[in-house]
C-alpha positions in Angstrom: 0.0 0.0 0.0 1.8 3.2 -1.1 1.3 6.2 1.4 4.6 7.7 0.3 4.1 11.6 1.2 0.3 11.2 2.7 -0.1 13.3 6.2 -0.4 12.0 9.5 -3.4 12.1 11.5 -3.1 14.3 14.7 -5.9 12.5 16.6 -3.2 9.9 18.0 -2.0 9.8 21.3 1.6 7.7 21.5 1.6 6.3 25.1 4.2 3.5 24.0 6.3 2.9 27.2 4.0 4.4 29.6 1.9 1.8 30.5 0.1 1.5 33.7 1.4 -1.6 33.9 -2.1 -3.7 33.7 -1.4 -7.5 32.9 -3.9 -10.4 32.3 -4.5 -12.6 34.8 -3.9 -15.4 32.9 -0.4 -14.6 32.5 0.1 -12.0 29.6 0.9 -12.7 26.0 1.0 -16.5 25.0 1.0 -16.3 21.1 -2.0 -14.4 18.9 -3.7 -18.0 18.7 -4.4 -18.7 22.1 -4.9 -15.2 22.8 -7.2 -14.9 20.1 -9.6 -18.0 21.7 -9.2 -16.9 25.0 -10.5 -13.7 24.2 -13.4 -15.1 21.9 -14.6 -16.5 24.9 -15.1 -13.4 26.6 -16.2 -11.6 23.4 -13.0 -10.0 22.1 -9.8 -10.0 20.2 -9.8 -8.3 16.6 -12.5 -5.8 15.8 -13.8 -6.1 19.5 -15.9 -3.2 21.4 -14.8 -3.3 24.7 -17.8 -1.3 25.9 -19.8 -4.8 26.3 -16.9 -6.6 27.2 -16.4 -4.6 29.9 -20.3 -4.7 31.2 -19.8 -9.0 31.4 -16.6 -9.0 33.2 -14.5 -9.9 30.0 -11.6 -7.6 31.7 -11.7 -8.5 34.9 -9.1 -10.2 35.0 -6.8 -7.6 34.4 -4.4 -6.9 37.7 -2.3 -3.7 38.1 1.2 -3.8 38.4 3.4 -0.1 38.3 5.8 0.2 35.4 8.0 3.2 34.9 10.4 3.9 33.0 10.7 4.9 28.8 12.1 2.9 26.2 13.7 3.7 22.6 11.7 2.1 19.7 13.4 0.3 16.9 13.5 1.6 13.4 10.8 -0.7 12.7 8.1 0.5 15.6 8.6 3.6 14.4 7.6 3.2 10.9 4.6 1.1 12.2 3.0 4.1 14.2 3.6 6.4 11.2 2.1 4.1 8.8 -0.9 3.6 11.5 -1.2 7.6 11.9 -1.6 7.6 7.9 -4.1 5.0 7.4 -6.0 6.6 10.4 -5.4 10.2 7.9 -6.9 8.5 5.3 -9.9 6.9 7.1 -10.5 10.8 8.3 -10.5 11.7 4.6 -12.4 8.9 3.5 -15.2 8.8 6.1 -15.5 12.4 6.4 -16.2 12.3 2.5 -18.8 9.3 2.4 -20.7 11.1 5.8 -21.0 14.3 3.5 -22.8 12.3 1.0 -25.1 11.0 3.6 -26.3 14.0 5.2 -24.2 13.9 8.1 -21.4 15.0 10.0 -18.5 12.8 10.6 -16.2 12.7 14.1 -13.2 11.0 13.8 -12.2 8.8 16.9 -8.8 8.8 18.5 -5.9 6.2 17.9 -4.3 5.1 21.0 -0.6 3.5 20.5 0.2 1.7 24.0 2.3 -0.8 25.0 1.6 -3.8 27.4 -1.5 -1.9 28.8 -4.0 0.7 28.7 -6.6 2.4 30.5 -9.9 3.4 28.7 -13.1 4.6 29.1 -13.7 0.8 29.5 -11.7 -0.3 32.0 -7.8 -1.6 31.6 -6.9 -3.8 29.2 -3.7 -6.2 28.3 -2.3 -6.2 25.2 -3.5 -9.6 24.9 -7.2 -8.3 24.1 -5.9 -7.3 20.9 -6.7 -4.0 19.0 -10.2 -2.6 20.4 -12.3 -0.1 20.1 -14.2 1.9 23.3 -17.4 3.7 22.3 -17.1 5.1 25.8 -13.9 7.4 24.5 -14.6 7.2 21.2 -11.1 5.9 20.8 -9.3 2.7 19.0 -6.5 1.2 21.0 -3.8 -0.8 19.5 -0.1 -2.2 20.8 2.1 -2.3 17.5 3.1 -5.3 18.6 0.3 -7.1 17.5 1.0 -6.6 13.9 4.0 -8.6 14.7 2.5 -11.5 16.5 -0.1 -11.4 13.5 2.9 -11.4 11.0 4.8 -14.7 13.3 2.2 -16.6 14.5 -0.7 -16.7 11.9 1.6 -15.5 8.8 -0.5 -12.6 8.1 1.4 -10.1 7.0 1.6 -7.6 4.5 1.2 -3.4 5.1 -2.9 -3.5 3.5 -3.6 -6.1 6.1 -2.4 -4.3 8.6 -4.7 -1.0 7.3 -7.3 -3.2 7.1 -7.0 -4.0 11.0 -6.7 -0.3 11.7 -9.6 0.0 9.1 -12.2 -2.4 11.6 -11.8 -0.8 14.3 -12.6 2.8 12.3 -15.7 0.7 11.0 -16.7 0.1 14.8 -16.8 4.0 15.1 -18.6 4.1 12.4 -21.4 1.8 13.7 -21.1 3.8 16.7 -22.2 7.0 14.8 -24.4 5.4 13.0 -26.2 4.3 16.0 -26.3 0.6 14.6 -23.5 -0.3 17.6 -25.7 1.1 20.3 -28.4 -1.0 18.8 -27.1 -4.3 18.5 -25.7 -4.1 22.1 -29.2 -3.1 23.2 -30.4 -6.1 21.6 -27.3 -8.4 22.6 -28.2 -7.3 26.2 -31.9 -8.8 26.2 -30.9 -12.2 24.6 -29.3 -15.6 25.2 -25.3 -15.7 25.0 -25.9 -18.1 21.8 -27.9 -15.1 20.2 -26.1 -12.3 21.1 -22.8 -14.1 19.7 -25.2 -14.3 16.8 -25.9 -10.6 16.8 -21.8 -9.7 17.5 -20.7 -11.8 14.5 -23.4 -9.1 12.5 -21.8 -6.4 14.2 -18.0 -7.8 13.5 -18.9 -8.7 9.7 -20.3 -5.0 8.9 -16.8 -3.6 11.0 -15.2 -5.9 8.0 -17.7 -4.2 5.3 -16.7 -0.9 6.2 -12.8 -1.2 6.3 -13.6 -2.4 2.2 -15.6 0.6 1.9 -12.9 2.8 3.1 -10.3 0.5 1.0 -12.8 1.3 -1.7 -12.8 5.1 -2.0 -9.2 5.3 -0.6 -7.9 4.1 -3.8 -10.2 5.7 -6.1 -9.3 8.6 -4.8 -5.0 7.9 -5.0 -4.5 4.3 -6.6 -2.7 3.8 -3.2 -3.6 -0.4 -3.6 -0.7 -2.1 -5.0 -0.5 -5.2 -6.3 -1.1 -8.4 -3.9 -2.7 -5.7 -1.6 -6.1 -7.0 -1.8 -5.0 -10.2 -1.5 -3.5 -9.8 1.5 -6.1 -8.3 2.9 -8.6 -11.3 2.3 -5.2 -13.7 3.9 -5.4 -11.8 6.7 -9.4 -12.0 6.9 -9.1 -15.7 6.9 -6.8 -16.2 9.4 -8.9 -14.2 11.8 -11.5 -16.0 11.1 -13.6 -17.8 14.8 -13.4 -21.4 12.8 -9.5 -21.2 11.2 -8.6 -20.1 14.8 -9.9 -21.7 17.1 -9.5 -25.0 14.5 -6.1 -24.1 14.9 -5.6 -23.4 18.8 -7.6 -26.8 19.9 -8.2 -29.1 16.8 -12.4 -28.1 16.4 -15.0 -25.9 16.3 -17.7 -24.6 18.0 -20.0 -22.5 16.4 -22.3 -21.2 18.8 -19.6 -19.7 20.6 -18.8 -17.3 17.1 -18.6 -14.1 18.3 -16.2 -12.4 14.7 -17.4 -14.6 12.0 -15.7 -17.3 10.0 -13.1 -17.2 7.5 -15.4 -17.0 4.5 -17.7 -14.5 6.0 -15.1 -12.3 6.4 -13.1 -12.6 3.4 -16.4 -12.0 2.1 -17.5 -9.0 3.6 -14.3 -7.7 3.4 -14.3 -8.0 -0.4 -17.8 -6.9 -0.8 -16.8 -3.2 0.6 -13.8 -3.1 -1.1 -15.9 -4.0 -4.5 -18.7 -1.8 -4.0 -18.2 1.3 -1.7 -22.4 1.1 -1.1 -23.4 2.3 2.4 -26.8 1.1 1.5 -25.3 -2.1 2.4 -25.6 -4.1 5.7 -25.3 -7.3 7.7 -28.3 -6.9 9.5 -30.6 -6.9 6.8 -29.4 -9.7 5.2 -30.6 -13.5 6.1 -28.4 -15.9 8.0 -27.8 -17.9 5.2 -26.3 -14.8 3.0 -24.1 -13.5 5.8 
């Protein structure tokens, strides 16, 4: 993905190597595969909204532990957080654009960089949640780091896929203007757990729609999509899938306990916004079978 020369968003806040010092419970980072189950259990991982994570206990196992102390970042972290402050530009550009269309007035949230830990609006979280997004602060939280556990441990790699992470969490703040967020929590909240993971894999399929829209008008707009850049996009989409991981963490499946989606949903999903751009589109008005 070429962003040679594109600004930097200013609605970051970099608190890499001041972390509260907040660690799981269950013993911190283990690899993105079992930290991806664990936290599909409690609802989380890629894409997740901490806001209902956070009201069923999902983080309560977080413990607090002081850390002090800075760090220098390697050549390599560096060029991560720019690259994430420019895909967060562009999603600004993009979304501001498409609201305009729609009658409305796009906010853009804040990207949080942290490392180890984090306090939200939500509560504290590990790294080991993943990347997340808290409607309480508006704000998407993400530990660089993942993008290399993603790139070692599930050989997803590749600069589009990591915009397209960044990308899914923007598409959660867009539900959440959208008021289709609030909506489906409302529902989530007056259902069975088997339903409401129902309901969240709508909710983590349109998050996937949406980074394709933005991928859509982002390079219709500069041609910034280079070649194998869709492609690793859809990789990445399938190795985040609920069946490829948890297949892969403990041999089988269990579908009722879906909370993202599987791999072909959202390869699919993914691909659809990137093909067609149309907010007319959504996962919630289309049948199980054609999710």
């Amino acid at each position: 993905m070429n962003l040679s020369g594109r600004r930097e968003s200013s609605n970051v806040e970099d608190r890499r190597g001041m972390s509260t010092g907040a660690k799981a419970g269950v013993g911190g980072i283990a690899g993105i595969i079992i930290i991806a189950l664990m936290t599909f259990m409690q609802g989380g991982n890629i894409g997740d909204v901490v806001t209902n994570v956070v009201q069923q206990g999902g983080l309560s196992a977080i413990q607090e532990e002081q850390v002090e102390g800075q760090r220098e970042f390697t050549e390599e972290e560096q060029e991560l957080a720019k690259f994430s402050r420019q895909v967060l530009a562009s999603t600004e550009d993009v979304w501001t654009k498409v609201f305009k269309q729609m009658g409305k007035t796009y906010t853009p949230p804040t990207l949080v960089l942290f490392t180890n830990s984090v306090s939200s609006a939500c509560g504290e979280a590990s790294a080991s949640v993943g990347p997340f997004y808290c409607s309480g602060d508006q704000k998407l939280y993400i530990d660089l780091s993942f993008f290399t556990e993603m790139k070692s441990q599930l050989g997803a790699d590749g600069d589009f896929s990591y915009a397209y992470v960044i990308a899914h969490e923007v598409g959660h703040h867009v539900e959440n203007l959208l008021g289709s967020l609030n909506a489906a929590h409302t529902q989530m909240n007056r259902v069975n757990s088997v339903e409401a993971n129902k309901i969240s894999v709508r909710l983590e399929l349109l998050a996937d729609y949406y980074a394709g829209v933005w991928g859509h008008y982002e390079n219709a707009a500069y041609g910034s999509l280079e070649a194998g850049d869709i492609e690793e996009a859809i990789d990445c989409a399938e190795k985040i899938g609920d069946n490829y991981l948890q297949k892969k963490a403990r041999g089988y499946v269990q579908p009722e306990s879906f909370t993202h989606g599987t791999s072909a949903q959202r390869m699919r999903w993914l691909k659809r916004g990137l093909e067609t751009g149309d907010m007319n589109t959504s996962t919630f008005n289309v049948s199980e079978s054609e999710l």
